[in-house]
MOPAC internal coordinates of N, CA, C and O (Angstrom, degrees):
PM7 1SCF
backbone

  N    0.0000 0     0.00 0     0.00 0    0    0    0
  C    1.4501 1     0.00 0     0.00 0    1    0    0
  C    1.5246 1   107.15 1     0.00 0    2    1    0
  O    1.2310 1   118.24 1   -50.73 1    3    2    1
  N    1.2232 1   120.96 1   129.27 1    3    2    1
  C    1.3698 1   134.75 1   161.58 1    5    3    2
  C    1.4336 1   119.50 1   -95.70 1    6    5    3
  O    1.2310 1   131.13 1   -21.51 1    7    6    5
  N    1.5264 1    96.13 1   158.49 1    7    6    5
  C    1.9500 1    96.32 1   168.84 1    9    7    6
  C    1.8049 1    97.86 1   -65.48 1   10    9    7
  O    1.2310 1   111.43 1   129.38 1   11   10    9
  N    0.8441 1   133.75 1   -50.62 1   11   10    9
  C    1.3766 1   118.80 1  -158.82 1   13   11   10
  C    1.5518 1   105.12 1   -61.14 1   14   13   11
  O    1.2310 1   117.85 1   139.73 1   15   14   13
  N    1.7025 1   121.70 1   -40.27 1   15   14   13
  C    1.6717 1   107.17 1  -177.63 1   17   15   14
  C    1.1725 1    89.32 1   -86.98 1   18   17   15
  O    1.2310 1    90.28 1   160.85 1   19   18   17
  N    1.1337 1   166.88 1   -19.15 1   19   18   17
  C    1.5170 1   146.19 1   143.58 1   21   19   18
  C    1.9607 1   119.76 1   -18.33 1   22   21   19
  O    1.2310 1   133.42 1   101.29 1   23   22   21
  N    1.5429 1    91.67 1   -78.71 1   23   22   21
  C    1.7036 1    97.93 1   160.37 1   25   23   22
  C    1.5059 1   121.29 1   -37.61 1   26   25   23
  O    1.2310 1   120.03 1   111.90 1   27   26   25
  N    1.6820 1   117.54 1   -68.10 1   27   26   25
  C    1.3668 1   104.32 1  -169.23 1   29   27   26
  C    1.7456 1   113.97 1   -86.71 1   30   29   27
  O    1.2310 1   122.10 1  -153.32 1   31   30   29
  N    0.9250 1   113.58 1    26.68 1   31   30   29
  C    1.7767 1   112.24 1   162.42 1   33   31   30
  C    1.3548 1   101.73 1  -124.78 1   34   33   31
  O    1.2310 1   140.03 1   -26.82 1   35   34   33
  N    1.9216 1    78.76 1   153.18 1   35   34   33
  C    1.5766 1   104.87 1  -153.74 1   37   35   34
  C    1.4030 1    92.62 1   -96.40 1   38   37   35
  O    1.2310 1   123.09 1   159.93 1   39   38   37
  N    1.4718 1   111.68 1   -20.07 1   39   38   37
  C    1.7889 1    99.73 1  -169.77 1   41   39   38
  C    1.4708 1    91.27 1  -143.57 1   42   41   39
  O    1.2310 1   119.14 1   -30.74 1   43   42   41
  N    1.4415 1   119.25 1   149.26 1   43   42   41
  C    1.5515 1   119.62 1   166.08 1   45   43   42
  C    1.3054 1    88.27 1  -135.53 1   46   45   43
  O    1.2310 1   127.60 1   -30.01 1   47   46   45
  N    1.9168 1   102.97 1   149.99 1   47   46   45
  C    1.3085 1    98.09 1  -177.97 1   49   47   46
  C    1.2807 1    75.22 1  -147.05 1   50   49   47
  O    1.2310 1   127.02 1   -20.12 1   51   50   49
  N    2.2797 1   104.09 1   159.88 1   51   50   49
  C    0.9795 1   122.91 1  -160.66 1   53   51   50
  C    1.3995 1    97.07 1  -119.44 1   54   53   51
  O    1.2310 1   114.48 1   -23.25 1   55   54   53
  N    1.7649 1   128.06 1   156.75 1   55   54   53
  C    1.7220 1    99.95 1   142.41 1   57   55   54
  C    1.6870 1   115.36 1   -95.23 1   58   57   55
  O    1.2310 1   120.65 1  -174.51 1   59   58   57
  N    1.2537 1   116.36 1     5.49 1   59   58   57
  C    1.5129 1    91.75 1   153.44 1   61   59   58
  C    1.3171 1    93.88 1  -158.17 1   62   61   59
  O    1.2310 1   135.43 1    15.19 1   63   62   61
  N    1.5747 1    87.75 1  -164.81 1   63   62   61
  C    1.7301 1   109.10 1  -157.93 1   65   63   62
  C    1.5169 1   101.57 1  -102.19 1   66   65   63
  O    1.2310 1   118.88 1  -137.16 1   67   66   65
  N    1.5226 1   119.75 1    42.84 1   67   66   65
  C    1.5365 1   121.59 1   144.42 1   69   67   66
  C    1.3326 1   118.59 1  -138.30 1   70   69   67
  O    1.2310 1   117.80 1  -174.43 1   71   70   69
  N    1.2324 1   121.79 1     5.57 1   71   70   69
  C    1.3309 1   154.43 1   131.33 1   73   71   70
  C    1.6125 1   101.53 1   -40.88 1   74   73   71
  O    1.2310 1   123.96 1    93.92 1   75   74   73
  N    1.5108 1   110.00 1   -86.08 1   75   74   73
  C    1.4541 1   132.80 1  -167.03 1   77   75   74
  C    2.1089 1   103.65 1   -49.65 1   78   77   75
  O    1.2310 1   137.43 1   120.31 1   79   78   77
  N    0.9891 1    83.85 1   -59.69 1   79   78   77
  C    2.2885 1    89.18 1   165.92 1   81   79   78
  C    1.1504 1   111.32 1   -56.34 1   82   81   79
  O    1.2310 1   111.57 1   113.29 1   83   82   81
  N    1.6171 1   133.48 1   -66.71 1   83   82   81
  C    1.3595 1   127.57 1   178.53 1   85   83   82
  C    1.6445 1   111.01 1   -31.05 1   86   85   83
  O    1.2310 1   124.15 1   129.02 1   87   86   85
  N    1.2086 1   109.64 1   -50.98 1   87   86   85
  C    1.1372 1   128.65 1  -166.52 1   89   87   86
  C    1.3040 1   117.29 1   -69.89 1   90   89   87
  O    1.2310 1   114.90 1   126.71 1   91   90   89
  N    1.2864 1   127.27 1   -53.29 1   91   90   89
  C    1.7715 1   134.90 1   147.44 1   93   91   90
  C    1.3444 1   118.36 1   -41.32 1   94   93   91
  O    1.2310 1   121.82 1   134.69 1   95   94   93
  N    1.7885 1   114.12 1   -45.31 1   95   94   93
  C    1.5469 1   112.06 1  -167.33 1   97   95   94
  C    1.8638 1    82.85 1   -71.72 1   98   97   95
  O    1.2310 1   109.70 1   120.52 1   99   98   97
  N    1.4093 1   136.93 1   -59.48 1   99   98   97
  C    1.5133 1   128.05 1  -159.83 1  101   99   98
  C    1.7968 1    95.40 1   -53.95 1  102  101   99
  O    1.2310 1   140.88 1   105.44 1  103  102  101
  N    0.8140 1    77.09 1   -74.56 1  103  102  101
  C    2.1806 1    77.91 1  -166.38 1  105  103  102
  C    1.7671 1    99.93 1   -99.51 1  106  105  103
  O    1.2310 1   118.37 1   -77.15 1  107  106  105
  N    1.0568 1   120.71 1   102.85 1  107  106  105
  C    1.3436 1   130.93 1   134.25 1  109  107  106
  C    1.1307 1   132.22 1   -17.76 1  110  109  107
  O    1.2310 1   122.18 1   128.94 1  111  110  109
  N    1.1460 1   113.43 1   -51.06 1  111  110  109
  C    1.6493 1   117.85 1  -165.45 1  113  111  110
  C    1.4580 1   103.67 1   -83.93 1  114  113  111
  O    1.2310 1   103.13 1   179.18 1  115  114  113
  N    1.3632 1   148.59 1    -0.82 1  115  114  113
  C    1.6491 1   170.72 1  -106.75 1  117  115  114
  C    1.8228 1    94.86 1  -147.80 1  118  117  115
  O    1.2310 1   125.22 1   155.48 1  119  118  117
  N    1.4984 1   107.58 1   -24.52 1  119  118  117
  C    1.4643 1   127.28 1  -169.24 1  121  119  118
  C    1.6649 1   102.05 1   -37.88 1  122  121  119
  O    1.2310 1   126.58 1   104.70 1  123  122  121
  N    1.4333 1   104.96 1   -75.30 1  123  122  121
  C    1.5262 1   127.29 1  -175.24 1  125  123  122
  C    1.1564 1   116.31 1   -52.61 1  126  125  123
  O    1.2310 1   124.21 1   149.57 1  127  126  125
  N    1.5465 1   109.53 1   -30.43 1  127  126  125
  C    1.4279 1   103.38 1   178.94 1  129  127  126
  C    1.9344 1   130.08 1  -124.50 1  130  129  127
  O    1.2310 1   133.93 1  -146.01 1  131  130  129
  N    1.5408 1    90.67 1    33.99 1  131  130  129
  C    1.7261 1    96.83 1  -162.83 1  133  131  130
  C    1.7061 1    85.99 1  -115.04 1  134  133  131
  O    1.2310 1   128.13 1    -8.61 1  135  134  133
  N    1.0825 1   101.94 1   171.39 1  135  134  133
  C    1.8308 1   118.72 1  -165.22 1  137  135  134
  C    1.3333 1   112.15 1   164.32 1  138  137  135
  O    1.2310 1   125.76 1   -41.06 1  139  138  137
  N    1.7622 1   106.53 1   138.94 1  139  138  137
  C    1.1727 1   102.87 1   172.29 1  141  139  138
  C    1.2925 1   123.01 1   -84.06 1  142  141  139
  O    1.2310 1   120.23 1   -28.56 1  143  142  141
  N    1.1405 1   117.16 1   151.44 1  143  142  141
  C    1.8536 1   133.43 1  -163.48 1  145  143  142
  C    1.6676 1    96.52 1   -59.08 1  146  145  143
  O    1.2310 1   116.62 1   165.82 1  147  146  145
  N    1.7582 1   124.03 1   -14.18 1  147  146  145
  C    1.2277 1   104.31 1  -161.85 1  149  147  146
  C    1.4626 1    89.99 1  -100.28 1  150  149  147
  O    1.2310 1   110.62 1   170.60 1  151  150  149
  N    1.4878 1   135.24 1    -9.40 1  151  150  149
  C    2.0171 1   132.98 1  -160.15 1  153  151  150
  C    1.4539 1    78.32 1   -80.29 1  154  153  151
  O    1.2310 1    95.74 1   -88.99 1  155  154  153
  N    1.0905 1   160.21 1    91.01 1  155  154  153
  C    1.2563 1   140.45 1    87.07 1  157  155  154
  C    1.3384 1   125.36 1  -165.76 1  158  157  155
  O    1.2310 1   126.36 1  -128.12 1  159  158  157
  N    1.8559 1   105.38 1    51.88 1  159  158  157
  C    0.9093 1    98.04 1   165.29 1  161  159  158
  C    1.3478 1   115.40 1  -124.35 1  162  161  159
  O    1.2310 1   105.47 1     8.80 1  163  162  161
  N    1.7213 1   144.52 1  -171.20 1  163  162  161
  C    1.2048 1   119.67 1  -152.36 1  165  163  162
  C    1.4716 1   120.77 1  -129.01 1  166  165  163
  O    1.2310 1   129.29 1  -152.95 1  167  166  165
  N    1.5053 1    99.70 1    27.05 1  167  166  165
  C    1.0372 1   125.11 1   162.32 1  169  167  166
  C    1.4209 1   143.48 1   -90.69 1  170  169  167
  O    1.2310 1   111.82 1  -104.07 1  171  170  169
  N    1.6524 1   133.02 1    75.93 1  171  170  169
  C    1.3651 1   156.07 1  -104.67 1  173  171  170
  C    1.7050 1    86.73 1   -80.69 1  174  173  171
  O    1.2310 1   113.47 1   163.45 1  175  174  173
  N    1.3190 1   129.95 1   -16.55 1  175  174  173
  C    1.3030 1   103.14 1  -178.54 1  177  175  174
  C    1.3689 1   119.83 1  -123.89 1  178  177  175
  O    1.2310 1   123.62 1  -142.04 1  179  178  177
  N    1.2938 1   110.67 1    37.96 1  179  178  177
  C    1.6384 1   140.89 1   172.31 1  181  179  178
  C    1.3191 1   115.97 1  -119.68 1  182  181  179
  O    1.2310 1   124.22 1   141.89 1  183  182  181
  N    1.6091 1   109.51 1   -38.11 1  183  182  181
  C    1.2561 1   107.88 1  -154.28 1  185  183  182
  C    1.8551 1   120.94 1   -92.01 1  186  185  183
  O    1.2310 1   120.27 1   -50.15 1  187  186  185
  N    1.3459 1   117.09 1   129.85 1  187  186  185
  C    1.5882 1   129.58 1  -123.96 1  189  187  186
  C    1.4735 1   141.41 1    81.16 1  190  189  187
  O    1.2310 1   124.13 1   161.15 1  191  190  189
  N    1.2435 1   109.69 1   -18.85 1  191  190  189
  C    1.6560 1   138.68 1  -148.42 1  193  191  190
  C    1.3334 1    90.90 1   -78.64 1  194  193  191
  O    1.2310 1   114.46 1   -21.77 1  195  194  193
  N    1.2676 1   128.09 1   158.23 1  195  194  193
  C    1.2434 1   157.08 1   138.33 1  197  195  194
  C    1.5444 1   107.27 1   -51.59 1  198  197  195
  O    1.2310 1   113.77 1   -34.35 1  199  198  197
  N    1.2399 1   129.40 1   145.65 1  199  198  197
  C    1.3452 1   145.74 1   163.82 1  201  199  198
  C    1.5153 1    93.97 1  -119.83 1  202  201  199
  O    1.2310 1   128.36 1   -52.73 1  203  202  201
  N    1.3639 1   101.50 1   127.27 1  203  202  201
  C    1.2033 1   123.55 1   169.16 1  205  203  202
  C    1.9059 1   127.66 1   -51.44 1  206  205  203
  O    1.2310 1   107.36 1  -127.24 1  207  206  205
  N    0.9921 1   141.16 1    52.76 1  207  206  205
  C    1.7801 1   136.76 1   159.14 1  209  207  206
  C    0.9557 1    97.16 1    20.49 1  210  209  207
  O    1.2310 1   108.37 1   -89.00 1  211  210  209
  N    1.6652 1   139.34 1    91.00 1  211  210  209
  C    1.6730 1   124.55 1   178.20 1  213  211  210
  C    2.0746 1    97.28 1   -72.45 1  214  213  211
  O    1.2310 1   128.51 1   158.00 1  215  214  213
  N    1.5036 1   101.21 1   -22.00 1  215  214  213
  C    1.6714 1    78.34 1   179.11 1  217  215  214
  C    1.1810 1   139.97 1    12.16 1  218  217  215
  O    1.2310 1    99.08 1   -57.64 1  219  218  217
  N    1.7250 1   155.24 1   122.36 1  219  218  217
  C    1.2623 1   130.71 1   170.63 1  221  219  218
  C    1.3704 1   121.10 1    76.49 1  222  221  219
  O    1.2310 1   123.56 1   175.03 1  223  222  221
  N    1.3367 1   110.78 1    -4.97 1  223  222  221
  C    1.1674 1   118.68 1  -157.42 1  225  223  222
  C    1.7944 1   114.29 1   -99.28 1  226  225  223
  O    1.2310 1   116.95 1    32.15 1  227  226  225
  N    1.1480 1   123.40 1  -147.85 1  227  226  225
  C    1.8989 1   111.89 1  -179.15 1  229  227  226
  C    1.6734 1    81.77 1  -120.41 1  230  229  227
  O    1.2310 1   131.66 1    16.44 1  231  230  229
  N    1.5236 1    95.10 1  -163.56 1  231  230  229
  C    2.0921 1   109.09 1  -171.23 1  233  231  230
  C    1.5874 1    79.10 1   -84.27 1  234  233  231
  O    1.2310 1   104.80 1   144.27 1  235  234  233
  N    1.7077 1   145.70 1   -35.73 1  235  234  233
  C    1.4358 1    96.56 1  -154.97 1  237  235  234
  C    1.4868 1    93.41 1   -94.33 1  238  237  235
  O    1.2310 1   101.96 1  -157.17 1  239  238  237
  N    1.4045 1   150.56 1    22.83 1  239  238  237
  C    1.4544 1   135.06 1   137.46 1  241  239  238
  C    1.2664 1   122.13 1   -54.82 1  242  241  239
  O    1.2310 1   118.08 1   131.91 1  243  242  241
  N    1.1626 1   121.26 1   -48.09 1  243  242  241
  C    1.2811 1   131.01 1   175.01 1  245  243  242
  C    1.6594 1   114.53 1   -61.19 1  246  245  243
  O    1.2310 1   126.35 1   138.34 1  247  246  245
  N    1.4486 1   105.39 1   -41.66 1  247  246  245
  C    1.5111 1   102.69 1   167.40 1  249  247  246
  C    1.6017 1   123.66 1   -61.85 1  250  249  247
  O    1.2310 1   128.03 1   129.49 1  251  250  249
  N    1.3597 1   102.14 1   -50.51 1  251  250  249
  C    1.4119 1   104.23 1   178.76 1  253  251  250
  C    1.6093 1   114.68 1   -57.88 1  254  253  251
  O    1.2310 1   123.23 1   141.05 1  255  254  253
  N    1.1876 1   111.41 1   -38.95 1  255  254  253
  C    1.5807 1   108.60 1   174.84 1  257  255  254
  C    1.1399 1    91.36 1   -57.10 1  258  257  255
  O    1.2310 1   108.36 1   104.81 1  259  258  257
  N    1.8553 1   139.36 1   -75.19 1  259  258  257
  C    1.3538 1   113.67 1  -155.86 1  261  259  258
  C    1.2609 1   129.94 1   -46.33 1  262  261  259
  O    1.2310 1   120.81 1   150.30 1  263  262  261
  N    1.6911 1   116.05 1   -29.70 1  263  262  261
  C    1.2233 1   124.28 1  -166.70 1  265  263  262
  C    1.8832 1   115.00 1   -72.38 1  266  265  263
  O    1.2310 1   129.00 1   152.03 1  267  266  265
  N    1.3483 1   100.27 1   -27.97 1  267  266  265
  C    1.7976 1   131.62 1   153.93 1  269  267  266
  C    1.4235 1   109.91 1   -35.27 1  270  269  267
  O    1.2310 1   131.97 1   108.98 1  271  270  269
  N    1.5417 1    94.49 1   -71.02 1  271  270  269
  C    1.6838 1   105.12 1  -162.37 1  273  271  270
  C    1.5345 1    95.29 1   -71.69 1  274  273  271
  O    1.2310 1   108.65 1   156.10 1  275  274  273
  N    1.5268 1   138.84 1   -23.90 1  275  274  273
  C    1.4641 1   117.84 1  -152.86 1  277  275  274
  C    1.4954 1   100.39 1   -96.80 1  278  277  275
  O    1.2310 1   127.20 1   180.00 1  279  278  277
  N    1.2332 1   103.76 1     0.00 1  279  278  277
  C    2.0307 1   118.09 1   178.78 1  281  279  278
  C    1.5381 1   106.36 1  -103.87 1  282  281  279
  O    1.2310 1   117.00 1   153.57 1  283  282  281
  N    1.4355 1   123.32 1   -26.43 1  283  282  281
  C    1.4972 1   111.01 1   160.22 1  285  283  282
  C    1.5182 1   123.03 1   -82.75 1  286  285  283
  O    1.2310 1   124.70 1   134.51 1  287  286  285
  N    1.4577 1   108.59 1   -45.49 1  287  286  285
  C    1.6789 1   117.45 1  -172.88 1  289  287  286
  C    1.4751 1   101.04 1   -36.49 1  290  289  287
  O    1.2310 1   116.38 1    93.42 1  291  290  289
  N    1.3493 1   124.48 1   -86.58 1  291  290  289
  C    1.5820 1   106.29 1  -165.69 1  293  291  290
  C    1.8016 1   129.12 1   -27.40 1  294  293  291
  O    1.2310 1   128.07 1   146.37 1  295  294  293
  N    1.2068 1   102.06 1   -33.63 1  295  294  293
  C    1.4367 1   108.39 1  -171.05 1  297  295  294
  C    1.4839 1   100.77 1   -88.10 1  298  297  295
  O    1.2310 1   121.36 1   155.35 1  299  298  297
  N    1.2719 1   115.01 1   -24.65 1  299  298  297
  C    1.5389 1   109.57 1   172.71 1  301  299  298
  C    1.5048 1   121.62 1   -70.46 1  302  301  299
  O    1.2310 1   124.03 1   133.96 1  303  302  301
  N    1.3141 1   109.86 1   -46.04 1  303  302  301
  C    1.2975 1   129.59 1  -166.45 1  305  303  302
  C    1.7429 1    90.62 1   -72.03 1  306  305  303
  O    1.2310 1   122.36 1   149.96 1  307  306  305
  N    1.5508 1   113.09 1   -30.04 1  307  306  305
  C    2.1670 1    94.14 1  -162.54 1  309  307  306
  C    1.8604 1    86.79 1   -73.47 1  310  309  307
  O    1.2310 1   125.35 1   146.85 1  311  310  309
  N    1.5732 1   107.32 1   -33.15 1  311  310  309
  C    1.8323 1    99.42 1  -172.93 1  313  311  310
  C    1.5886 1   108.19 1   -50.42 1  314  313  311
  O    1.2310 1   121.41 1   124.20 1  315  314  313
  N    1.3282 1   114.91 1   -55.80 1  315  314  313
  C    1.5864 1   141.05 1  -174.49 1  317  315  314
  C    2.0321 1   100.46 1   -38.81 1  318  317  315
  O    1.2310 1   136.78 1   140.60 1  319  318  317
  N    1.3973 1    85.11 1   -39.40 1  319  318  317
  C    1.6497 1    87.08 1  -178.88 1  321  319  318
  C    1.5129 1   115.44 1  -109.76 1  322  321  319
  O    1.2310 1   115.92 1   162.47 1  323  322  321
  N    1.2936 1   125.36 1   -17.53 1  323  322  321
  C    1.4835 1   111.45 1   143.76 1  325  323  322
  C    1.5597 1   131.42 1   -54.28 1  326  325  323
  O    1.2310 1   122.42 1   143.64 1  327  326  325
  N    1.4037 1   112.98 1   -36.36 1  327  326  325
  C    1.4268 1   122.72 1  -172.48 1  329  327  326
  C    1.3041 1   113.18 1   -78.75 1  330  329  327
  O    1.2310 1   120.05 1   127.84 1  331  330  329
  N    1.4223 1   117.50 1   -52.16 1  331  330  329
  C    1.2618 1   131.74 1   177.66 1  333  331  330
  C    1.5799 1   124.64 1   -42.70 1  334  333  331
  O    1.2310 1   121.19 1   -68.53 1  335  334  333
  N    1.4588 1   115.33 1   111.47 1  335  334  333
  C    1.7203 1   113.15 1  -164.73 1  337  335  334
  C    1.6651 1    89.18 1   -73.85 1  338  337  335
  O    1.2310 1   115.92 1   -30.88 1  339  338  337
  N    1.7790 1   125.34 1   149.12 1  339  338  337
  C    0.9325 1   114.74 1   144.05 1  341  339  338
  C    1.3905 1   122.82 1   -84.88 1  342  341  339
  O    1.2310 1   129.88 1     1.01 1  343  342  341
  N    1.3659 1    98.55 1  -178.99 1  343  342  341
  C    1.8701 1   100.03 1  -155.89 1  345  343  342
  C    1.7510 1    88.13 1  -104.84 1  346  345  343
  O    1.2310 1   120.10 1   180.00 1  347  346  345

């Protein structure tokens, strides 16, 4: 991550919340617009949560994250397009 893709994105998203700090403590200004991939989606036992880094991990880490990400993305993506000014 650079200051410049810091500046020109409108949204950065984390899967967790030491990801999401690293990321605030390097660039500050990232504040307003960083979030984890799990705050808005509408599923009560994801949502805030950490997604697990399958890194290092076997195929069903990696699965379970996908199965993670395919229950937040919609709800991320409708915010991504409410928020987002068109040009």
């Amino acid at each position: 991550m650079t200051i410049d893709l810091v500046e020109a994105a409108t949204h950065i998203f984390a899967l967790g919340r030491g990801h999401l700090a690293a990321l605030v403590d390097e660039f500050p200004e990232s504040e307003d617009k960083a979030y984890l991939v799990t705050e808005f989606t509408a599923d009560d036992r994801l949502r805030g949560r950490d997604i697990a880094d399958p890194f290092g991990g076997d195929l069903d880490d990696y699965r379970e994250m996908m199965q993670h990400l395919e229950l937040c993305l919609p709800s991320l993506l409708a915010y991504i397009e409410q928020t987002c000014k068109a040009d």
